[in-house]
OpenMM code with the backbone's topology and positions (N, CA, C; nanometers):
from openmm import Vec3, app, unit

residues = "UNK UNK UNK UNK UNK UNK UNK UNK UNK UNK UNK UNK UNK UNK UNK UNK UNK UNK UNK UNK UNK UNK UNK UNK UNK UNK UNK UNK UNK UNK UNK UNK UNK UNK UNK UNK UNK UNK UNK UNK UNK UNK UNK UNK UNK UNK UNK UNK UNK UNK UNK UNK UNK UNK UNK UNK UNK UNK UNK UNK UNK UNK UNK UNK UNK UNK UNK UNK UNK UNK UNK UNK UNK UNK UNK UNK UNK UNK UNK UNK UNK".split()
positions = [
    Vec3(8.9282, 12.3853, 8.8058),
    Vec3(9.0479, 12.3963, 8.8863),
    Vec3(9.1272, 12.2676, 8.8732),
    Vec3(9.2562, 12.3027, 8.8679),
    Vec3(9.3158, 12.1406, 8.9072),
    Vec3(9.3711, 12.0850, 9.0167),
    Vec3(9.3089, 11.9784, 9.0249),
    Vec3(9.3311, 11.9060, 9.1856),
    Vec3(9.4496, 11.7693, 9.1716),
    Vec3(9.5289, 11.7942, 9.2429),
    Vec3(9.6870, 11.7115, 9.2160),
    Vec3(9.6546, 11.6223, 9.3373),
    Vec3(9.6859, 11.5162, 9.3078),
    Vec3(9.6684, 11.3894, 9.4754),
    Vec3(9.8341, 11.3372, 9.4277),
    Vec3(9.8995, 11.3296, 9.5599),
    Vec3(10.0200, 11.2487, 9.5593),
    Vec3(10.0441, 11.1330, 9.6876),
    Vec3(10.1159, 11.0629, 9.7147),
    Vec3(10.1423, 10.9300, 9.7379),
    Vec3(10.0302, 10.8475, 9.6801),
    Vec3(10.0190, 10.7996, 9.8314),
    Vec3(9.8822, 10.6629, 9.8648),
    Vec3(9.7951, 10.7507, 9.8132),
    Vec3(9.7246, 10.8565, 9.7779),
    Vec3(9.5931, 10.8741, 9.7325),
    Vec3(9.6399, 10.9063, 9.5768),
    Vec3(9.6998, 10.9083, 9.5201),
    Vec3(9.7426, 10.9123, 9.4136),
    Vec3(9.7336, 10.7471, 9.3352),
    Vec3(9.7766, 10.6663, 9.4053),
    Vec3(9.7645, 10.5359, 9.4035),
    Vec3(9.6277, 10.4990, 9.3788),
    Vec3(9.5513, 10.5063, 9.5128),
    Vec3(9.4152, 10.5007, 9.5020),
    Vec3(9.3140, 10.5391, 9.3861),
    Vec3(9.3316, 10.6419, 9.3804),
    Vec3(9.2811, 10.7219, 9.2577),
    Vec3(9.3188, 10.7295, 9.1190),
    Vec3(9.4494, 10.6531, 9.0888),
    Vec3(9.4594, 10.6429, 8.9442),
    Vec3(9.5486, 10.7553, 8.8994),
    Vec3(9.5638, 10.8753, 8.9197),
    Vec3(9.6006, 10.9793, 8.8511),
    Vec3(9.6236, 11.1131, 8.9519),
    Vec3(9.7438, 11.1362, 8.8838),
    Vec3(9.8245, 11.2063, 8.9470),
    Vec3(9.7746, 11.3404, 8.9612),
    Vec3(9.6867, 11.3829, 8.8648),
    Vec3(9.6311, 11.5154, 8.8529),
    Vec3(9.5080, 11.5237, 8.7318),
    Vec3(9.3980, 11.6463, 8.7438),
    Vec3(9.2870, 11.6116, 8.7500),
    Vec3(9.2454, 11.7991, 8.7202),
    Vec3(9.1861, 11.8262, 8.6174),
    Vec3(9.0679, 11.8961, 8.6086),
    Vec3(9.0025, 11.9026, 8.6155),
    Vec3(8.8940, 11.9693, 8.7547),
    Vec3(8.7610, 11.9561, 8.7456),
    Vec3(8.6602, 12.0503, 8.7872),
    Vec3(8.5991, 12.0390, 8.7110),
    Vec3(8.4665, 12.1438, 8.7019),
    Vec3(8.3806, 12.1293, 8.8790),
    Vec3(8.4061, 12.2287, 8.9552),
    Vec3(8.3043, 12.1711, 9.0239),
    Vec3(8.2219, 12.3023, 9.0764),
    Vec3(8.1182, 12.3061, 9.1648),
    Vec3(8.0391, 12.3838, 9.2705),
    Vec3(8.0237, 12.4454, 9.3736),
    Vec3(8.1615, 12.3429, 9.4301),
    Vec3(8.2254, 12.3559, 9.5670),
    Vec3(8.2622, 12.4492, 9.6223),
    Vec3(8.1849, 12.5032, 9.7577),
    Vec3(8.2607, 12.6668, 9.7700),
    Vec3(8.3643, 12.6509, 9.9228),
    Vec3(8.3778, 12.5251, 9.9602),
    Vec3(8.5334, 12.4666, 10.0118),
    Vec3(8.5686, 12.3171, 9.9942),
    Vec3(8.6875, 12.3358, 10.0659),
    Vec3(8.7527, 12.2065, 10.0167),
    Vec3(8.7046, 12.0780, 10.0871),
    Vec3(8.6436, 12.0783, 10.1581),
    Vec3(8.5274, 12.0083, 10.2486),
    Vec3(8.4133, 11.9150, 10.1233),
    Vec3(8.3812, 12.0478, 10.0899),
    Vec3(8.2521, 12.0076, 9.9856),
    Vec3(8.3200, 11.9481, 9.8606),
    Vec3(8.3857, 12.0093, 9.7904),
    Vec3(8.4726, 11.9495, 9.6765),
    Vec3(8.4950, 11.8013, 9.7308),
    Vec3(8.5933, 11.7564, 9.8257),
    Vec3(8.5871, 11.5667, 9.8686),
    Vec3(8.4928, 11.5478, 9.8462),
    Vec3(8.3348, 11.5869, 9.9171),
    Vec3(8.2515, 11.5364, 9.9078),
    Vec3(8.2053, 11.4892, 9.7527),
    Vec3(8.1956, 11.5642, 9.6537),
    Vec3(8.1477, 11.5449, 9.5236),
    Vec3(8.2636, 11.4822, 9.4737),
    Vec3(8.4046, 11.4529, 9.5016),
    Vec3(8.4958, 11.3660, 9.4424),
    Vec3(8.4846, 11.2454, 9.4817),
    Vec3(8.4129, 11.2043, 9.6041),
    Vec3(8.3450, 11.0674, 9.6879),
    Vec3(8.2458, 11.0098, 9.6168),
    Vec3(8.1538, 11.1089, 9.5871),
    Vec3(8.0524, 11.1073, 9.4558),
    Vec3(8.0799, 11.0053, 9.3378),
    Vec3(8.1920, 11.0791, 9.2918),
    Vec3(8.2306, 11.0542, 9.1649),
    Vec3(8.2331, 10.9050, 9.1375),
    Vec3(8.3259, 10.8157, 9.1993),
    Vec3(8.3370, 10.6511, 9.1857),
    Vec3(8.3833, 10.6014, 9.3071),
    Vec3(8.3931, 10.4457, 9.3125),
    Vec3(8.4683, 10.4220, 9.4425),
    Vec3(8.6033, 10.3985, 9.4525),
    Vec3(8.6806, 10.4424, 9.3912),
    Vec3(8.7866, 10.4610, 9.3946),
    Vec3(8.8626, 10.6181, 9.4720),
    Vec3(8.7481, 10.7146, 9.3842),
    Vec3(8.7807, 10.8557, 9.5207),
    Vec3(8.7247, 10.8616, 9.6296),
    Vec3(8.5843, 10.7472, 9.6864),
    Vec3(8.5630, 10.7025, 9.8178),
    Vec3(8.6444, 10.6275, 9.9204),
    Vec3(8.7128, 10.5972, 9.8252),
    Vec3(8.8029, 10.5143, 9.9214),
    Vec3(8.9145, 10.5582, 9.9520),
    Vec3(8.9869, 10.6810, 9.8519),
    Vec3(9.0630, 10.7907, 9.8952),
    Vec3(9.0433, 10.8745, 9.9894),
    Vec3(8.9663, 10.8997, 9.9791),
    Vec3(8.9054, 10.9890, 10.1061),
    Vec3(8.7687, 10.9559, 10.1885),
    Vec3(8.8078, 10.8228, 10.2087),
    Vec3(8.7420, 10.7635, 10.3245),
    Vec3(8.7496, 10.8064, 10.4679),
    Vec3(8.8676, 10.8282, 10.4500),
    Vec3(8.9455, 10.8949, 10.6235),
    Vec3(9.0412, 11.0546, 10.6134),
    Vec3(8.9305, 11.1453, 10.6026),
    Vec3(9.0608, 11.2626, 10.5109),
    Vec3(9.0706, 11.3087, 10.6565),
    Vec3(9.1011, 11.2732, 10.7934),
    Vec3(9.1885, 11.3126, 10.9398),
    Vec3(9.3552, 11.2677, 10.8636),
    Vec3(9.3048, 11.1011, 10.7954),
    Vec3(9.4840, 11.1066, 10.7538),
    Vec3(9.5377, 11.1546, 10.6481),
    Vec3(9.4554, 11.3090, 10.6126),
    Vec3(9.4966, 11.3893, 10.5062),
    Vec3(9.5358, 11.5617, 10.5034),
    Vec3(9.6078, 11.5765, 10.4020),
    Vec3(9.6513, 11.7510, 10.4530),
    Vec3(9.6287, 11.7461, 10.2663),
    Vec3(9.5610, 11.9260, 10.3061),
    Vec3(9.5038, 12.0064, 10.1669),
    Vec3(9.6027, 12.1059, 10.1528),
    Vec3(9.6489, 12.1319, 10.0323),
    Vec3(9.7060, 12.3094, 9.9859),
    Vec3(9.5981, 12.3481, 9.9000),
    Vec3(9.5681, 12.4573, 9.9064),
    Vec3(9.4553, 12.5413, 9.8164),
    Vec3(9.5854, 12.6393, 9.7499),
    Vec3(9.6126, 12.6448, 9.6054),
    Vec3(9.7000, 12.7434, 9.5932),
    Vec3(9.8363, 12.7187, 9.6496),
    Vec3(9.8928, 12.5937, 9.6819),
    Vec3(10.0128, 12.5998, 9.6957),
    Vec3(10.0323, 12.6427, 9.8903),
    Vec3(9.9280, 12.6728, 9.9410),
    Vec3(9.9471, 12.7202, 10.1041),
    Vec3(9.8725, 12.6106, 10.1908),
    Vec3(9.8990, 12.5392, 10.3038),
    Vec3(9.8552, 12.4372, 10.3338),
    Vec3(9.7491, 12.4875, 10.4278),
    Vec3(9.6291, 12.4354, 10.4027),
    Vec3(9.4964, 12.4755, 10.4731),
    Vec3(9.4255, 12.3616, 10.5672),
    Vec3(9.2850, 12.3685, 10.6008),
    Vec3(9.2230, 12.3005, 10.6303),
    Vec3(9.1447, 12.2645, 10.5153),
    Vec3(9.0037, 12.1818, 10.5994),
    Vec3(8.8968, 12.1127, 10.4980),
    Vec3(8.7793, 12.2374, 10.4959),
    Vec3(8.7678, 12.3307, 10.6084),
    Vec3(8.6680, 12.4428, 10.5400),
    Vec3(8.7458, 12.5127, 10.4884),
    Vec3(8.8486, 12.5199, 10.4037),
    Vec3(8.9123, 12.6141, 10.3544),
    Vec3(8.8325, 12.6763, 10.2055),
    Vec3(8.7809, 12.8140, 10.1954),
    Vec3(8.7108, 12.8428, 10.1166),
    Vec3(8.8036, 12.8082, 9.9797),
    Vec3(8.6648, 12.8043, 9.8697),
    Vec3(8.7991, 12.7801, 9.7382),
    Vec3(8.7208, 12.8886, 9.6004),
    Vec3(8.7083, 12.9915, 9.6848),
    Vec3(8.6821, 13.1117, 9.5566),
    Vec3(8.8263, 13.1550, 9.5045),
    Vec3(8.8223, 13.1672, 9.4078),
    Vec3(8.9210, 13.2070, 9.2911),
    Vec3(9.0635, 13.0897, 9.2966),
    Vec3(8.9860, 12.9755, 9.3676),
    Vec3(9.1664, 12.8794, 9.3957),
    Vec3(9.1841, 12.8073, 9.2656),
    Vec3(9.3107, 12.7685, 9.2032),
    Vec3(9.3332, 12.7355, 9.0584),
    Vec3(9.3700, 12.6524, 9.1039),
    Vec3(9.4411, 12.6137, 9.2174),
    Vec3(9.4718, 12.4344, 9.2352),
    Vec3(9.4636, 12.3644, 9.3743),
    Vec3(9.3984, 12.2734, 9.3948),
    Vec3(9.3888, 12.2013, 9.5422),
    Vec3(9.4545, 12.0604, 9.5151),
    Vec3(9.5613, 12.0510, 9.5892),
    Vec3(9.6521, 11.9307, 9.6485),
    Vec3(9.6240, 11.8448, 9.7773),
    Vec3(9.5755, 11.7082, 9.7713),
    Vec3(9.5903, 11.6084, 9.8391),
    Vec3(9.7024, 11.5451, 9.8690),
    Vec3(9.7367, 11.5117, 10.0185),
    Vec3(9.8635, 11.4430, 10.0071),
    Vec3(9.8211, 11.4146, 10.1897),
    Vec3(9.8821, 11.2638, 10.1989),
    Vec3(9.9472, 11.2487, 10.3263),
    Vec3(10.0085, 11.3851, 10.4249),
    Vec3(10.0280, 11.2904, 10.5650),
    Vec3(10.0870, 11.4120, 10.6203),
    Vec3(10.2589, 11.3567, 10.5672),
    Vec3(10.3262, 11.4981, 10.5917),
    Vec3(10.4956, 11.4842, 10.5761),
    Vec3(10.5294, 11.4459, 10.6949),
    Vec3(10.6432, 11.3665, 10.7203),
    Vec3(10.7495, 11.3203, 10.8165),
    Vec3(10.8840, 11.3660, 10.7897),
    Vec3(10.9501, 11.3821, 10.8928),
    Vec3(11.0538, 11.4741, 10.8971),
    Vec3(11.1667, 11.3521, 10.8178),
    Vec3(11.3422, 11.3645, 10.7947),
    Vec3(11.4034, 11.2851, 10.7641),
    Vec3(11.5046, 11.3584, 10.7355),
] * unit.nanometer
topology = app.Topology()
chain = topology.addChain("A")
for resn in residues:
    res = topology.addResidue(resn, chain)
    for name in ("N", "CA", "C"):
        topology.addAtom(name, app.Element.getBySymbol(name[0]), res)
């Protein structure tokens, strides 16, 4: 699946977007094994309260199941302007 991170966790993490193979049967568990990965996605999602998920483009939670999802997005919350 591909997983897109934008602002500050985009920063953090190096790269804007990301294919990855994973196990994960929500988006809960997926952080978890991207925390895994190095400390650079630990430290992205050190605090994911100051984070919002889209599974598919629709904005979810962190148990949000991820059977058949082709893309999960990290991002800050939005502020109005």
């Amino acid at each position: 699946m591909d997983v897109m991170y934008f602002a500050w966790v985009r920063e953090r993490i190096g790269l804007p977007r990301e294919t990855v193979e994973t196990t994960a049967t929500t988006v809960a568990e997926l952080v978890e094994e991207l925390k895994a990965r190095e400390e650079r996605y630990a430290m992205a999602f050190s605090d994911i309260s100051a984070l919002r998920v889209a599974v598919d483009q629709e904005l979810t939670d962190f148990d949000a199941p991820l059977a058949r999802a082709r893309e999960v997005a990290f991002f800050p919350p939005m502020t109005g302007g």
